[in-house]
MARPAVO-938329 format. One record per residue (C-alpha): residue in three letters; x, z, y. Coordinates in steps of 0.02 Angstrom, whole numbers, plus 50000, padded with zeros to 5 digits. Each point is the difference from the previous one (the first is absolute). Last residue first. Layout:
BEGIN
AlaXZY
...
END
This chain:
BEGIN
Unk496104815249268
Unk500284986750155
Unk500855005050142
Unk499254997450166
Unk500815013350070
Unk498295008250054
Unk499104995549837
Unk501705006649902
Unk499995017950110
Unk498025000549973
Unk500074997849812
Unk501585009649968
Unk499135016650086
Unk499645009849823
Unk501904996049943
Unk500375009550181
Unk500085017849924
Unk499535013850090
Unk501375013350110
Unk501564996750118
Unk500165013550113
Unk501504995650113
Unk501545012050036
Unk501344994950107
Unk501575005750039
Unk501295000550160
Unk501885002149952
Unk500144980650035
Unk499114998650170
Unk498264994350011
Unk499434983050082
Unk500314988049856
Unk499085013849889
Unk498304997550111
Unk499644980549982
Unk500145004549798
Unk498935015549997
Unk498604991250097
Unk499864985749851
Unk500295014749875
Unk498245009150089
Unk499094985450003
Unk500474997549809
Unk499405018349987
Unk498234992349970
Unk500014986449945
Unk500955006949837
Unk501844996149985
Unk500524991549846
Unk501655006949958
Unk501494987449976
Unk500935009250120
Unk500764986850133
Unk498774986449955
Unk498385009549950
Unk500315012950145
Unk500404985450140
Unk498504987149939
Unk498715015550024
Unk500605003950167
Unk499944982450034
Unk498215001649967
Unk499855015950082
Unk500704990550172
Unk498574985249949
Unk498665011950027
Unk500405010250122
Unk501055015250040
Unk499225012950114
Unk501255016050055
Unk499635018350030
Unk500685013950048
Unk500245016749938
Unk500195018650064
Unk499234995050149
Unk498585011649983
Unk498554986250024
Unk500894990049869
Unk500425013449873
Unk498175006250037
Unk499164983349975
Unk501064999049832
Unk499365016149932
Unk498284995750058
Unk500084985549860
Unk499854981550075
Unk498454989850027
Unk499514980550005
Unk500524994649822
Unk500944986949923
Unk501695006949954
Unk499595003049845
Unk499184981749969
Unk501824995550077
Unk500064981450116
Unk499105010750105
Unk498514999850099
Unk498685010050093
Unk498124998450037
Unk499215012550131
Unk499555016149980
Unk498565005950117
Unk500615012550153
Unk498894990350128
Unk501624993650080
Unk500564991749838
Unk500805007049862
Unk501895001149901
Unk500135016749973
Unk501105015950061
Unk499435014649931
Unk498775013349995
Unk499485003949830
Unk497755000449953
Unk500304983049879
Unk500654989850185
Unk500045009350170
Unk500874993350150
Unk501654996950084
Unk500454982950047
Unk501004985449903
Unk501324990750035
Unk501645006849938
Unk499375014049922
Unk498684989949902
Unk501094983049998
Unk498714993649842
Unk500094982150073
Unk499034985350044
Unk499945000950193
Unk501164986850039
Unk500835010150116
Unk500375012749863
Unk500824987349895
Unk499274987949862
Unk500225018449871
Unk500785012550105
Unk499905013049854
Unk500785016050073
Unk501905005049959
Unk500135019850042
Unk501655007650094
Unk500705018549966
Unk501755002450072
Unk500745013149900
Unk501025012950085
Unk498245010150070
Unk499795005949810
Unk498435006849993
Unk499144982649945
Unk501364994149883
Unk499215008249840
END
């Protein structure tokens, strides 16, 4: 647990899916407002009336217009930030991991390896990383192939 520990630089990878300007994306923190979603106030993807509004992500996981109060506090606190990596970013984070480590990266954290690698070039040697890399991306082969156009 990295939370308490004020040495760690704490930053969340959002689902920027056609980019936030385009407004197709899941960018809660990054673009969404405060309101109240399954009786938790977070931060949600809505509209001015407070009614959820469509999001999307390359990531079914991703996909959703609310994030956890813990989150939302990290956020509002400062303890973490927040970055939105789109569609085609988490695709080439998906290319990196299955090239470089043979592992097939779910949708998921594959925003989060496409980040990783743009950050690394900026951090001095002695500095380390540490990425949560969780599912299993045999169950997103379909959309990476119809994306690539790659034939399976």
């Amino acid at each position: 647990d990295f939370i308490g520990d004020e040495e760690v630089r704490l930053v969340g990878v959002e689902a920027g899916g056609d980019g936030i300007e385009s407004g197709r994306h899941s960018s809660t923190i990054s673009a969404g407002s405060v309101g109240v979603l399954h009786g938790s106030m977070s931060y949600l993807i809505q509209n001015d009336d407070g009614q959820i509004i469509e999001t999307h992500s390359i990531s079914a996981g991703l996909d959703y217009p609310g994030v956890g109060p813990e989150h939302s506090w990290l956020n509002d606190s400062q303890r973490a930030s927040y970055v939105s990596v789109d569609d085609s970013q988490a695709l080439e984070g998906f290319k990196l991991m299955c090239e470089l480590e043979g592992i097939i990266p779910a949708l998921e954290p594959a925003h989060a390896v496409y980040y990783v690698s743009q950050l690394a070039p900026t951090l001095k040697k002695d500095q380390i990383i540490v990425m949560g890399l969780s599912g299993r991306g045999d169950k997103d082969m379909e959309t990476v192939a119809s994306e690539m156009d790659v034939q399976v």
